[in-house]
Kinemage of the C-alpha trace (Angstrom):
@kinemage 1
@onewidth
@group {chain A} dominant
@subgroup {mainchain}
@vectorlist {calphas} color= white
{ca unk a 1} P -20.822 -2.696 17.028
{ca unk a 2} L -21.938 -4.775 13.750
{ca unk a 3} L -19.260 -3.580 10.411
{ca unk a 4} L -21.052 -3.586 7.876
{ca unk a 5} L -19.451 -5.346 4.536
{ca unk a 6} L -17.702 -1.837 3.418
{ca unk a 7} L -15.724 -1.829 6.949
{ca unk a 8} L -15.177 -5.600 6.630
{ca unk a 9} L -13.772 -5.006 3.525
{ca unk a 10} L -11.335 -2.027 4.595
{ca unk a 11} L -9.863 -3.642 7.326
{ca unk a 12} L -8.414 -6.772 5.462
{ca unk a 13} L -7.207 -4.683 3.270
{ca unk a 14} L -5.636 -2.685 6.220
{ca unk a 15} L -4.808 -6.508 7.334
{ca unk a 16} L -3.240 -7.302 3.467
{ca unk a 17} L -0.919 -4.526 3.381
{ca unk a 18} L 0.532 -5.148 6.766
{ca unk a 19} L 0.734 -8.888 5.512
{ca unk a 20} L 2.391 -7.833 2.044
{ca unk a 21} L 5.422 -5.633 3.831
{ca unk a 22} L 6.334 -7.922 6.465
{ca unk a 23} L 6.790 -10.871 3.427
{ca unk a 24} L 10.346 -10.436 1.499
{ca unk a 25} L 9.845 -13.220 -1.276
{ca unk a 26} L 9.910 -12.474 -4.647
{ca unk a 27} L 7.994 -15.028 -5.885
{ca unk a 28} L 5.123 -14.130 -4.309
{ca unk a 29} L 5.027 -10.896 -5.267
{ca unk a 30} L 5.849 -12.061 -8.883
{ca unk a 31} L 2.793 -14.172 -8.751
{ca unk a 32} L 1.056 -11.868 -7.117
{ca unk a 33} L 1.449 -8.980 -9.612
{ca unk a 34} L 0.481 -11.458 -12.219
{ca unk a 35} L -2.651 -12.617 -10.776
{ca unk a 36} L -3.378 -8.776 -9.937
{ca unk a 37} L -2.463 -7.591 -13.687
{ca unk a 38} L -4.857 -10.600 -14.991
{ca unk a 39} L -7.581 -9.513 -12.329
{ca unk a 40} L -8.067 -5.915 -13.998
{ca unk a 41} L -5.595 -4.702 -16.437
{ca unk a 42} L -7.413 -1.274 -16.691
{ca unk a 43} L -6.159 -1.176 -12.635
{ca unk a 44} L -2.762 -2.227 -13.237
{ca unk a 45} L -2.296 0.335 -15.719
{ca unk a 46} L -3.231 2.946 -13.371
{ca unk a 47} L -0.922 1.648 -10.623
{ca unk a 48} L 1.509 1.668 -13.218
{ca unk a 49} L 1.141 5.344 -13.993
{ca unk a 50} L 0.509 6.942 -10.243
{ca unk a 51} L 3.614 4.995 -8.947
{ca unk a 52} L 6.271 5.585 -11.837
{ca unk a 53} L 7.806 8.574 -11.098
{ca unk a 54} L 8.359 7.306 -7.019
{ca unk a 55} L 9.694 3.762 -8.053
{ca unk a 56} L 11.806 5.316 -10.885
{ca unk a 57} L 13.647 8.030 -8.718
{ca unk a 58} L 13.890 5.709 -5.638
{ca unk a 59} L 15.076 2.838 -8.205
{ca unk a 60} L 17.560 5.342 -9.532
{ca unk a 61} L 18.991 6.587 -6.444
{ca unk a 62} L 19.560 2.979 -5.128
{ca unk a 63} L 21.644 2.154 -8.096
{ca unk a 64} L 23.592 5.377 -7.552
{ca unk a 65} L 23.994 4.531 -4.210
{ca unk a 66} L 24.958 0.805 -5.167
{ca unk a 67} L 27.355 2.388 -7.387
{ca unk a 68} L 29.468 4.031 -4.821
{ca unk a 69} L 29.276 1.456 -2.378
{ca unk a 70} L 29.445 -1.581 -4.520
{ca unk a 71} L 27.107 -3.040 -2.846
{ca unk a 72} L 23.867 -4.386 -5.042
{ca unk a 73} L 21.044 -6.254 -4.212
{ca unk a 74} L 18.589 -6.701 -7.496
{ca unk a 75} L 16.550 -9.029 -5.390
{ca unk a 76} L 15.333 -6.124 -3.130
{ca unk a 77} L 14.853 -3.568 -5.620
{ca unk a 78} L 12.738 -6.431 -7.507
{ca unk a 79} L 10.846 -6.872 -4.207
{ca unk a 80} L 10.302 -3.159 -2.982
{ca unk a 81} L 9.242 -2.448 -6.812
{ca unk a 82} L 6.701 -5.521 -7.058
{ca unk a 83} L 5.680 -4.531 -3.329
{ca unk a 84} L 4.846 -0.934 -4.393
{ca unk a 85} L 2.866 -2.087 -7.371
{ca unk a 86} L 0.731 -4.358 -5.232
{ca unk a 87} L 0.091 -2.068 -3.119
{ca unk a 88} L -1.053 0.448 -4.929
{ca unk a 89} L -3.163 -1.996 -7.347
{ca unk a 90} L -4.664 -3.598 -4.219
{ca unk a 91} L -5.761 0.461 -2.501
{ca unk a 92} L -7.064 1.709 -6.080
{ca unk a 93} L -8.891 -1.793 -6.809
{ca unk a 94} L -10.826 -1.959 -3.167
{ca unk a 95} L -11.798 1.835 -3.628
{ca unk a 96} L -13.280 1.093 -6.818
{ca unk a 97} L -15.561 -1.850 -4.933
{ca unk a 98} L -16.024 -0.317 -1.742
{ca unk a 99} L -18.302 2.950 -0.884
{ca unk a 100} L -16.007 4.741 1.250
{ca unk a 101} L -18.314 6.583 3.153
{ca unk a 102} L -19.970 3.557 4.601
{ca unk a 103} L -16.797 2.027 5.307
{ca unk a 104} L -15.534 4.806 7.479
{ca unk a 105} L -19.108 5.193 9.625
{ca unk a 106} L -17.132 4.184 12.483
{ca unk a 107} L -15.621 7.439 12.796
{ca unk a 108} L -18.305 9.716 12.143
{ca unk a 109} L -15.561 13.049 12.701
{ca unk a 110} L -13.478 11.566 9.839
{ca unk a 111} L -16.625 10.823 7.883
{ca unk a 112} L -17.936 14.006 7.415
{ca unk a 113} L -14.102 15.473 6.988
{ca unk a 114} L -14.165 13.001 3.855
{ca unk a 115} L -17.129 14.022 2.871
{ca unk a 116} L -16.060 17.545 2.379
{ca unk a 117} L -12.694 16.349 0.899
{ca unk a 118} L -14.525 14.234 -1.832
{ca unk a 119} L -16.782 17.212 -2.262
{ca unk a 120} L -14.060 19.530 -3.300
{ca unk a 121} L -12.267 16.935 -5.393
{ca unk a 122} L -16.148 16.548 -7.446
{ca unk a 123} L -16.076 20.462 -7.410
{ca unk a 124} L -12.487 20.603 -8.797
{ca unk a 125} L -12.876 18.150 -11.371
{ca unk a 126} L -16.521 19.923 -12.955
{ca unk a 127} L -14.330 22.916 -13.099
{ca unk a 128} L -11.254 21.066 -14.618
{ca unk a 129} L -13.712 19.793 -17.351
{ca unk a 130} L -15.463 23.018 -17.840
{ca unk a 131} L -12.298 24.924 -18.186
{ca unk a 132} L -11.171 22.388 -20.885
{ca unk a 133} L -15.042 22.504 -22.959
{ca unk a 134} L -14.778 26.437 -22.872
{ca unk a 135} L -11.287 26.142 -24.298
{ca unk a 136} L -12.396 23.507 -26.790
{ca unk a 137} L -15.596 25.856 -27.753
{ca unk a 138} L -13.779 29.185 -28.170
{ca unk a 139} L -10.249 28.021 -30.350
{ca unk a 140} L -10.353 26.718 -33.919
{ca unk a 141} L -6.604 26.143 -34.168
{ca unk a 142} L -4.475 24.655 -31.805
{ca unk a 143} L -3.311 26.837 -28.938
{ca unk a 144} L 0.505 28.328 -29.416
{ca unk a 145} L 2.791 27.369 -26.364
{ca unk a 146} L 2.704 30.942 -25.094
{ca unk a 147} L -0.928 30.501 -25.348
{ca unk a 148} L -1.169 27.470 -23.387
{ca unk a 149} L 0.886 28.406 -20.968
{ca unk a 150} L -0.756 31.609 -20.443
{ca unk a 151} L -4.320 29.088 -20.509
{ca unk a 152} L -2.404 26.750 -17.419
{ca unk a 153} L -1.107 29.652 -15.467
{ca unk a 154} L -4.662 31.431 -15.352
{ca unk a 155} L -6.480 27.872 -14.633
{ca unk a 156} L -3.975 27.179 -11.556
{ca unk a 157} L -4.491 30.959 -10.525
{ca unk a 158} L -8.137 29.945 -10.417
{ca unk a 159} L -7.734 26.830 -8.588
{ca unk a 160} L -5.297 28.444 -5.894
{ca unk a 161} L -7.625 31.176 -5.685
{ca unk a 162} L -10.895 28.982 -4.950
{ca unk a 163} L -8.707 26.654 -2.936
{ca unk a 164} L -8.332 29.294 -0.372
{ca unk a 165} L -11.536 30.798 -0.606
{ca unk a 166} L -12.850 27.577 0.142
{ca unk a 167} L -10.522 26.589 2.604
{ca unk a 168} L -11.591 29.422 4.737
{ca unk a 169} L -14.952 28.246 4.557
{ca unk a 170} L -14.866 24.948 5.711
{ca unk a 171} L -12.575 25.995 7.988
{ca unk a 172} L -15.191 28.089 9.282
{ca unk a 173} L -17.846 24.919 9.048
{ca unk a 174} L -15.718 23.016 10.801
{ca unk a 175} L -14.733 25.475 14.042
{ca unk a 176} L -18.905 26.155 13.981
{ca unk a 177} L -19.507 22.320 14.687
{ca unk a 178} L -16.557 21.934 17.765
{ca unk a 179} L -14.192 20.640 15.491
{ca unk a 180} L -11.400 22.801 16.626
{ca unk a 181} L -10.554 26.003 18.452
């Protein structure tokens, strides 16, 4: 079986991560996450911003915990931070080179399951964005809180509604083509 350069691409980063969490030393990762924030800053933000509430709350529970037990180790919550960052820059950066779909042809099942996935999440977002331009289009002053939360609570009504809807129907797709029973 020839990979092509999608595939080759997805399984050293597969290879990179398993490399990144069995190293523990700081440095690296320091220069690491320097090299990585230089290589696209636009990515680094974004790494920044999906992992902050995990490495906050795990941060903040090990200092609680290292509270109680005075027992602290700042070297290992520098390292599982840095690790987390690099990470997550390294996943968002190679999805942003890679096409995904060509890089999982070796699966074809779990191809055409991520196919439907990123099908929905294209779906979800056109109706994210037109919910937001009919808003825009039909209010001249800014929306009261009771407002907008009445304007949240009928868009997640929507999207929990069509969810299922459309749940049911691929589930349907799915058992049609021998997926499951």
């Amino acid at each position: 079986m020839k990979l092509n350069r999608d595939q080759i691409i997805l399984i050293g980063l597969f290879v990179f991560i398993i490399a990144l969490s069995s190293i523990h030393i700081v440095d690296i990762f320091l220069f690491l996450t320097l090299f990585l924030i230089l290589l696209s800053p636009k990515i680094a933000l974004k790494s920044l911003k999906s992992i902050f509430l995990f490495n906050t709350s795990v941060t903040l529970g090990y200092i609680i915990k290292a509270y109680f037990t005075d027992i602290f180790d700042y070297n290992f919550l520098l390292l599982f931070n840095l690790r987390v960052f690099d990470i997550t820059f390294l996943v968002f950066y190679i999805f942003s080179k890679i096409n995904i779909i060509k890089a999982f042809l070796f699966v074809p099942n779990l191809q055409y399951l991520l196919l439907i996935s990123l099908n929905q999440i294209k779906s979800y977002i056109k109706t994210y964005d037109e919910f937001n331009i009919a808003l825009k289009s039909r209010v001249i002053k800014p929306l009261k809180d009771n407002n907008k939360k009445h304007f949240v609570f009928a868009m997640f009504y929507f999207f929990l509604k069509k969810s299922l809807h459309n749940s049911q129907e691929r589930t349907m797709a799915l058992k049609a083509r021998g997926f499951f029973d």
